[in-house]
C-alpha positions as CSV (number, residue, x, y, z in Angstrom):
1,X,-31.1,21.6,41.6
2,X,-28.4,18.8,42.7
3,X,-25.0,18.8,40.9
4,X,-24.7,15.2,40.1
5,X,-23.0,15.1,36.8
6,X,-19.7,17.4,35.9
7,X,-19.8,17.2,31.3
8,X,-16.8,18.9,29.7
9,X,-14.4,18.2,26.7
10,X,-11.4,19.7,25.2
11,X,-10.2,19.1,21.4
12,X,-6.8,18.2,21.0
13,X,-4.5,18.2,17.8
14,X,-3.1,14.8,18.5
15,X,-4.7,11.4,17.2
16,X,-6.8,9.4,19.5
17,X,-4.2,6.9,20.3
18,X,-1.9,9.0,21.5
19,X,-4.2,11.0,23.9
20,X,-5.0,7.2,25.1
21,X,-1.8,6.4,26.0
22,X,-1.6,10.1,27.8
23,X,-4.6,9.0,29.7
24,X,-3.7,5.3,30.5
25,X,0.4,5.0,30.5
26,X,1.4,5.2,34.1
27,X,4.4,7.6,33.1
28,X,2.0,10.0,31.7
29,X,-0.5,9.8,34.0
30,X,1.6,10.8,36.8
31,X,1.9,14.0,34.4
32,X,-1.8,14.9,34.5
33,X,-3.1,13.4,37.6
34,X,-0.4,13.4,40.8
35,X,2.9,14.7,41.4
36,X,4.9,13.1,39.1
37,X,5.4,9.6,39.4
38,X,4.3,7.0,37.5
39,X,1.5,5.3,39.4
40,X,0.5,1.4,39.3
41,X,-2.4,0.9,37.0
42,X,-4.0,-2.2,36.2
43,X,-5.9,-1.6,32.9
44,X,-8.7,-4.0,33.2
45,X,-12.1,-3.9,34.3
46,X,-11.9,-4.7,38.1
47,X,-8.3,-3.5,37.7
48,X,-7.0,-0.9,40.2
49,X,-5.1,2.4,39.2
50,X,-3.8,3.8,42.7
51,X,-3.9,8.2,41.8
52,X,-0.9,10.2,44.2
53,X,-3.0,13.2,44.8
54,X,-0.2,14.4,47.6
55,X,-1.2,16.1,50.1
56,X,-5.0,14.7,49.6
57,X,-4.1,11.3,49.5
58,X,-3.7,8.0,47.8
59,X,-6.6,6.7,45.5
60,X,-7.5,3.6,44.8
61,X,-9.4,3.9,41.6
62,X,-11.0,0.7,40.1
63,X,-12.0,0.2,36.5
64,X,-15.3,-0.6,34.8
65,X,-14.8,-0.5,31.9
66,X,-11.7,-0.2,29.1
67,X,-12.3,-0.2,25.4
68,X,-9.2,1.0,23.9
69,X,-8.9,3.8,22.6
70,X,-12.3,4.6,22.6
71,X,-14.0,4.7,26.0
72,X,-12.6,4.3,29.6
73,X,-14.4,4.8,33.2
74,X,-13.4,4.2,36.9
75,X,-14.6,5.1,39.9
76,X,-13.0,7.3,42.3
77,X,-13.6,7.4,45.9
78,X,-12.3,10.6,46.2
79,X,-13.3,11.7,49.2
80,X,-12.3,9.1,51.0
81,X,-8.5,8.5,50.8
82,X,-6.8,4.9,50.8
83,X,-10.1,3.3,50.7
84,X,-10.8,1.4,47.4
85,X,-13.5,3.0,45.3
86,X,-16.7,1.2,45.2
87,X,-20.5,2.0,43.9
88,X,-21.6,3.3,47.8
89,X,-18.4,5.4,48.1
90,X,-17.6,7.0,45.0
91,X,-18.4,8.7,41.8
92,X,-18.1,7.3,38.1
93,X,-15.6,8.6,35.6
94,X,-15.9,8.4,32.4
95,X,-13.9,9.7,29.1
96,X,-14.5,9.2,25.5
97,X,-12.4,10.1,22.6
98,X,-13.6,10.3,19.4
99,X,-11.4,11.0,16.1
100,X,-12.3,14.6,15.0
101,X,-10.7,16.8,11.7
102,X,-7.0,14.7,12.2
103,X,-7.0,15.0,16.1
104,X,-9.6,14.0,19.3
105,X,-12.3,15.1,21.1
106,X,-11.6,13.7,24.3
107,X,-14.5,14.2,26.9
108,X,-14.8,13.6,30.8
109,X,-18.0,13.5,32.7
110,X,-18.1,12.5,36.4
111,X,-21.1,11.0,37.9
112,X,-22.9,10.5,41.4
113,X,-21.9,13.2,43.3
114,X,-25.4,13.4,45.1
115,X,-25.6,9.4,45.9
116,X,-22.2,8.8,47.6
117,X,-21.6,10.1,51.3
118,X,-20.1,13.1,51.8
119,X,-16.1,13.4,51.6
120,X,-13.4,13.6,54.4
121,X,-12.6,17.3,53.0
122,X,-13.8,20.7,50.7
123,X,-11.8,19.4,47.9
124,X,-14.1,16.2,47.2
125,X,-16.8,18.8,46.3
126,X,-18.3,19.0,42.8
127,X,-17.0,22.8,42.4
128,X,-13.9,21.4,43.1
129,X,-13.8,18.5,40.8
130,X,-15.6,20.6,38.1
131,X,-12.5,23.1,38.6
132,X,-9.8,20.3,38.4
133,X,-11.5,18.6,34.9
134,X,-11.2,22.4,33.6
135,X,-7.4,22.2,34.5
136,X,-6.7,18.3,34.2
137,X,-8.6,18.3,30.4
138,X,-5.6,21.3,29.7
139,X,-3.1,19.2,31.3
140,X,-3.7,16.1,28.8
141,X,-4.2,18.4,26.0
142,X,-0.3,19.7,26.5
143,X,1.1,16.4,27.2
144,X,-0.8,14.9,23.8
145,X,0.2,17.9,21.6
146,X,3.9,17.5,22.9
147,X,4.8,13.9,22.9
148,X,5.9,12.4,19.9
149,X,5.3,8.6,18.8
């Protein structure tokens, strides 16, 4: 069997606006995804969202689509730092959110693991991104439960 597709979701106890504004705000995502600083994002479709992973690199994300505060995906070269995602490189990352019982379901998949090259290193894996959703999803979770509006 190929691993191709990573599914998981989290509930959170916040309403969907905010956990979009934890997923999409440049101060927040530095937070969830990086080391702290807010990185430039370009919400649009064709817009570019550059991820500070340290030590693995810079990531040039690109957007395909944004429907606030609903649905959001980009694509993520991840195994291939600096270079700007693109359909032959990289995999497709999707999250939804959906209003549920006063808070959100938010859910991530990640897509095309077994159609792009392989990556520069054993962190681009599929084990390794389905690990880092597991942790990121908890990450977002905190940071939407704690901010206040």
């Amino acid at each position: 069997m190929t691993k191709d597709r990573i599914e998981q979701e989290i509930v959170i106890d916040a309403p969907v606006e905010r956990v979009w504004a934890v997923l999409t705000e440049p101060e927040h995502v530095g937070q969830w995804f990086g080391h702290g600083e807010p990185p430039p994002i370009d919400l649009r479709p064709g817009g570019v969202m550059r991820l500070d992973h340290g030590e693995h690199g810079e990531f040039p994300t690109v957007f395909v689509e944004v429907e606030p505060p609903r649905y959001l995906s980009y694509r993520w070269a991840s195994g291939f730092p600096g270079e700007v995602a693109t359909e032959a490189n990289s995999t497709l990352v999707e999250f939804t959110l959906v209003p549920e019982a006063g808070g959100t379901r938010l859910s991530v998949v990640e897509s095309g693991f077994a159609t792009r090259p392989p990556g520069s290193s054993r962190d681009d894996s599929y084990e390794s991104h389905e690990d880092g959703w597991s942790k990121v999803l908890v990450a977002v979770r905190e940071r939407s439960e704690k901010l206040t509006v």
